[in-house]
N, C-alpha and C positions, 0 to 999 in steps of 0.2 A: 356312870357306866356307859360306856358307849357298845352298839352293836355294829359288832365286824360283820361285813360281808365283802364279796368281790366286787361288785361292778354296784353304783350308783347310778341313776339318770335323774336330772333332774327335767322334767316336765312328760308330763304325760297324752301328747298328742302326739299327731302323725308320726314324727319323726324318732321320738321318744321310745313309745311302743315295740317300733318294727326294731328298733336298736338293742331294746330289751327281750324281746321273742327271739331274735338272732343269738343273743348271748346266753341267753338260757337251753337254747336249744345246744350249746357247747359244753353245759353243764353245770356253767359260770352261778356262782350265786349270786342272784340280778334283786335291785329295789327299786321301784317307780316312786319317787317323790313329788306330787301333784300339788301347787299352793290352792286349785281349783277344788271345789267341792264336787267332780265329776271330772272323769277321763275322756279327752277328745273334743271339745266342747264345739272347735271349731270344723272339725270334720262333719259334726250332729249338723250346724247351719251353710254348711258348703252345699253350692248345686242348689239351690230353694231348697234345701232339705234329702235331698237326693244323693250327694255327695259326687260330684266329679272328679272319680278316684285316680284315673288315670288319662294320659293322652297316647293313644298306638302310634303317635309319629314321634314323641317326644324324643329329644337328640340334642346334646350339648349345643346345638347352636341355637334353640328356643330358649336359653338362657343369659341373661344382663349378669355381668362380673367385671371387674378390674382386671382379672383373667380367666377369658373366654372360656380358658381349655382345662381350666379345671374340673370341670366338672364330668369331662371327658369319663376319666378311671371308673369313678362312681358309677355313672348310669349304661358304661357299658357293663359291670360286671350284675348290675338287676335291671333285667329289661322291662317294658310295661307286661309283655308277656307272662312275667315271672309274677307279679299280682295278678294281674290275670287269672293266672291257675291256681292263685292261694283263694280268691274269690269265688272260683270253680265250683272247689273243694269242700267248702261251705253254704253251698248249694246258694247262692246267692244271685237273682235272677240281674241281668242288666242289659242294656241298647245305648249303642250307639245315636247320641244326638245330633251331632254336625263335626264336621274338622276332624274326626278322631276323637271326639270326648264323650269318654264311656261314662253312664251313671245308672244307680242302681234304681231298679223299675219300684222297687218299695221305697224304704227310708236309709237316711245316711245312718241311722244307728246300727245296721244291720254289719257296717265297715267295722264301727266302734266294739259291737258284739264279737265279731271275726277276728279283731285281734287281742280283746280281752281272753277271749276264748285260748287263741294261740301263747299268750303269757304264759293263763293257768297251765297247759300242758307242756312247756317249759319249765315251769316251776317258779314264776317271775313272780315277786310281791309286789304290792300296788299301796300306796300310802296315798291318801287324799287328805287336801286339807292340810298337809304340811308345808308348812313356809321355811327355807333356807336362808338363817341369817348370818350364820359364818361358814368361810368356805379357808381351812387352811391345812397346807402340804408339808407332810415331815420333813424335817431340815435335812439337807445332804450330808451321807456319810455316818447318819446315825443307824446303828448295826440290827441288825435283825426286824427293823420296822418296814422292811419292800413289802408285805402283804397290807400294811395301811399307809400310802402314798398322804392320801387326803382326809380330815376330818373336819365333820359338818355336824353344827348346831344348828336346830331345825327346830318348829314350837311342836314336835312332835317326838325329840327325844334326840341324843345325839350319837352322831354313826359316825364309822370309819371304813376305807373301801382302796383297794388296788389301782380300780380306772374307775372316773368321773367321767360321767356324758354329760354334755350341756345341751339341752334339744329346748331350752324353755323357749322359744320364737324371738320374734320382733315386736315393734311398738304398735303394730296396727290392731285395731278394734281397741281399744284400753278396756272398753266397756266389759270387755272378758276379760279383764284382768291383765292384759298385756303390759307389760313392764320391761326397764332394761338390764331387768339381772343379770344376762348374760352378757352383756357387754362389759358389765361391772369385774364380772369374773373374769373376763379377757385382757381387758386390762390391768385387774390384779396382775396376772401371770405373765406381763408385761409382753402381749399382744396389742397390736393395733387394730383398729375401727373403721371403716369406711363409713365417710358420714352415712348413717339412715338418713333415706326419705320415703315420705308415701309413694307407694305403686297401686299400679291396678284401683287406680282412685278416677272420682270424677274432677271436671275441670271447671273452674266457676272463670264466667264472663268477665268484661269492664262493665261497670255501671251503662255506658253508652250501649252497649251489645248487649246487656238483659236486656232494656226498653225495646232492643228490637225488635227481638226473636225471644224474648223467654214466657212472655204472655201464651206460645204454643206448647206450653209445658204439656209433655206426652209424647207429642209427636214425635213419630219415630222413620225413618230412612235406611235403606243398605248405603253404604258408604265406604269410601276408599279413604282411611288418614294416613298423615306422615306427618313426621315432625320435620319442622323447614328448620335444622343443624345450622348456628350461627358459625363462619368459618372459624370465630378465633377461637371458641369452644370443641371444633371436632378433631376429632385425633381421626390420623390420616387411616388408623385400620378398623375405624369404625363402622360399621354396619347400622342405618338407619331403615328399617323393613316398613314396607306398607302390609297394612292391615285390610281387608276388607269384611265389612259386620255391619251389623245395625247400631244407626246414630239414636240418641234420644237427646231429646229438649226437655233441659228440665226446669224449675223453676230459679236459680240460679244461675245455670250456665250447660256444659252439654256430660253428657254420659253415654250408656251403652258399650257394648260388648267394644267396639273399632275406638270409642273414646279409652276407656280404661285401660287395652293394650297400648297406643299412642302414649298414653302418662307417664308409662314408665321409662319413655327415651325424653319425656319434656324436658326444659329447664329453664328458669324465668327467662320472660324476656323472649323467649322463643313463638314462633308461628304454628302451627298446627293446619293441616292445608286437607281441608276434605273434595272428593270426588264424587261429587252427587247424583252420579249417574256413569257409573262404571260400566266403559265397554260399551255406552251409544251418542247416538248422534241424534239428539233430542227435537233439535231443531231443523235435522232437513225436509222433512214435509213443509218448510216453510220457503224453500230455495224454488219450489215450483213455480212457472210465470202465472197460471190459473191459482194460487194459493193467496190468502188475505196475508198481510201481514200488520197485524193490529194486538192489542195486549189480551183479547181475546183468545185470537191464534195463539199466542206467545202461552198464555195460562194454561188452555187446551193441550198445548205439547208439554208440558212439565206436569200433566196429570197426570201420561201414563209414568213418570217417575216418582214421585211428591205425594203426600197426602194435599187435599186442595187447598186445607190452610194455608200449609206449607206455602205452595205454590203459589198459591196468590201473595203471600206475602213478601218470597223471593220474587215476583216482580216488580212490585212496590219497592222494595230497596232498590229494586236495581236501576229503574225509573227510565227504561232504554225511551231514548231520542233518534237514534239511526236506526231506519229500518232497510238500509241498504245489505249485500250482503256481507260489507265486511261488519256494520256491525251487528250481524246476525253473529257472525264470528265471533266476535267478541263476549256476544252475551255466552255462546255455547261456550267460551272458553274459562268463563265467569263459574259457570257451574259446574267446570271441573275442576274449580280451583278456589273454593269458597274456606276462604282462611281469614283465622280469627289468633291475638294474643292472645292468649289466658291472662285472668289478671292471678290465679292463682290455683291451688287442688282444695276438695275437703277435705286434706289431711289425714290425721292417723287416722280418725277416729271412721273413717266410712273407708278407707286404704285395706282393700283385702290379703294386700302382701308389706313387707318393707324390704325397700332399695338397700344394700349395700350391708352394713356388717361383720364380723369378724372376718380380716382381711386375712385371703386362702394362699397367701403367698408363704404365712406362718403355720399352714397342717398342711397336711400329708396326704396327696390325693386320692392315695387307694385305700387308707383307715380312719384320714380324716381325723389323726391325731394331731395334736399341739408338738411343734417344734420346738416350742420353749419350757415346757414341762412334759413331762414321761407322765404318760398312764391317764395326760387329758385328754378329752374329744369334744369337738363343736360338732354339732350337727343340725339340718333344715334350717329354717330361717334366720334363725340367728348368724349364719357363714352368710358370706357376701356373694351370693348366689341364687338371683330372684328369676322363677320362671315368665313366661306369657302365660294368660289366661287359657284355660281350658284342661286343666288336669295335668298341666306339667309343675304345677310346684309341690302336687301331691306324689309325684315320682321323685321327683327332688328329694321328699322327705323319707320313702320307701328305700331309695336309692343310699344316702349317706346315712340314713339309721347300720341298711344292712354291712356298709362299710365300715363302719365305727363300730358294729354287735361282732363281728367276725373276728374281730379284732383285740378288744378291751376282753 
């Protein structure tokens, strides 16, 4: 026996949820199918725990795509505003900690509660613990079957439903369970893929460049990155953005808030060029005719930028011989421009997003339906539509839930 209902979702996080509170709130009869033993798991560890729900400047152009402007429809029609007030409403305390990145002053679970909460008064069922092993669509033209599109065997029993939502994510964390079912199902329905890659990941060094610098594992810096864009890899209407954040040294290679947004524009082979002293001029106390110029001097001026490690270590590499002014020049020009290759990222498995994914050239940008089947929807991570850091991919997922719930 299978159980009929309207609307399926499969995965039960960010994206999932707000797709299913949208839909139910229509009347729809909505089912969360979770292969996770708990709904949200990744919202629970976003933020330390805090959950960085939202960003107040987020805007189609804080987003990586194959096309920019998809994402446009979406996130104009749910503003950060519009969680915001669902937050409000739920009396849910929170502050702004830098950039625009709001996070809640208790625990991320209080997100998870807010929208478990808004299910139940939708009327939304939640199945946990169900795994999706077949996913397949009524043949065309067979009569009277439009009310079940898709039927799915599940180790939890098997269902039939109108519209399918895919909200199950990308490959990042595996450790939660991350998988690429969605992409399975995309390609069933004979959708394309944007390779995935890790985003919002850290960058591990050359074996030469840990020896350097990775023995200061901790030390941390504001910092200016960009990725140095090989030409024969950049497409002429690409946007390369510098970041400025804090650097960390870690015991591999580098992190931090300015590395992790950097990763998601890397690509092997490419430079990464940090600014280790945004906005001064580190070295002119040194241009004075009364001023020593010696590696004391030199260490002394990059304390007020540097932890002293740091510093003293940056001058050791850098081992300056001219103490004229040009090549005082050169050392300041040196530390605005302290660029390393990556020899590579850590992958999925530390990657708090993934790059690329169902390609948005095949749905629909205001419902975020499938072009090549009626009554499917991709939505959050899974669509080839990865934010920057700081609460835009949690809009992301706010954003094309509620497009895909309005809809299905």
């Amino acid at each position: 026996m299978q159980t009929r209902t309207d609307v399926v979702v499969i995965g039960g996080g960010a994206a999932g949820l707000m797709a299913a509170l949208e839909a139910g709130r229509r009347g729809r009869r909505v089912l969360v199918l979770e292969h996770g033993e708990q709904i949200g798991r990744k919202i629970l560890i976003s933020g330390g725990g805090r959950c960085n729900f939202t960003n107040t400047g987020a805007r189609a152009e804080n987003y990586l795509s194959a096309n920019p402007h998809f994402a446009k429809s979406a996130m104009a029609r749910y503003l950060p505003q519009d969680f915001i007030a669902l937050v409000q409403k739920h009396g849910i305390a929170f502050h702004e900690k830098t950039l625009g990145q709001l996070f809640c002053d208790g625990s991320a679970r209080q997100i998870v509660t807010m929208l478990e909460a808004e299910c139940g008064e939708a009327g939304v069922q939640i199945q946990c613990g169900a795994t999706v092993t077949e996913v397949r669509s009524t043949p065309a033209g067979d009569a009277g079957q439009v009310d079940a599109r898709f039927h799915l065997t599940t180790s939890v029993g098997d269902f039939a439903c109108e519209s399918l939502i895919i909200a199950s994510g990308g490959l990042s964390i595996p450790k939660m369970g991350a998988t690429g079912f969605g992409y399975d199902v995309a390609r069933q329905f004979g959708h394309s893929i944007i390779a995935p890659r890790p985003a919002l990941v850290p960058l591990v060094l050359s074996a030469d460049d840990r020896e350097r610098w990775c023995d200061l594992s901790g030390l941390s810096a504001e910092s200016v990155a960009q990725v140095e864009r090989k030409a024969a890899k950049k497409d002429r209407n690409e946007r390369i953005p510098a970041f400025r954040e804090q650097l960390l040294i870690t015991h591999r290679g580098l992190s931090g808030p300015v590395v992790l947004q950097a990763s998601s524009y890397w690509r092997e082979g490419e430079a990464v060029r940090f600014d280790l002293a945004p906005g001064q001029d580190v070295f002119a106390p040194l241009y004075a005719k009364e001023s020593r110029r010696d590696l004391a001097a030199l260490f002394f001026a990059l304390r007020e930028v540097l932890p002293a490690r740091f510093a003293e270590r940056w001058v050791r590499n850098m081992d300056p011989q001219d103490w004229t002014n040009a090549g005082l020049a050169r050392l300041e020009a040196a530390l605005h421009a302290w660029a390393f290759v990556p020899a590579g990222t850590e992958g999925f498995a530390k990657a708090e997003v993934t790059l690329g994914g169902v390609d948005t050239r095949e749905l629909d940008a205001r419902t975020m339906e499938s072009r090549r089947a009626e009554g499917l929807y991709f939505i959050g991570e899974v669509v080839d539509v990865t934010g920057w850091l700081g609460g835009y991919n949690f809009q992301w997922a706010w954003a094309s839930g509620v497009s895909a719930g309005q809809s299905a």
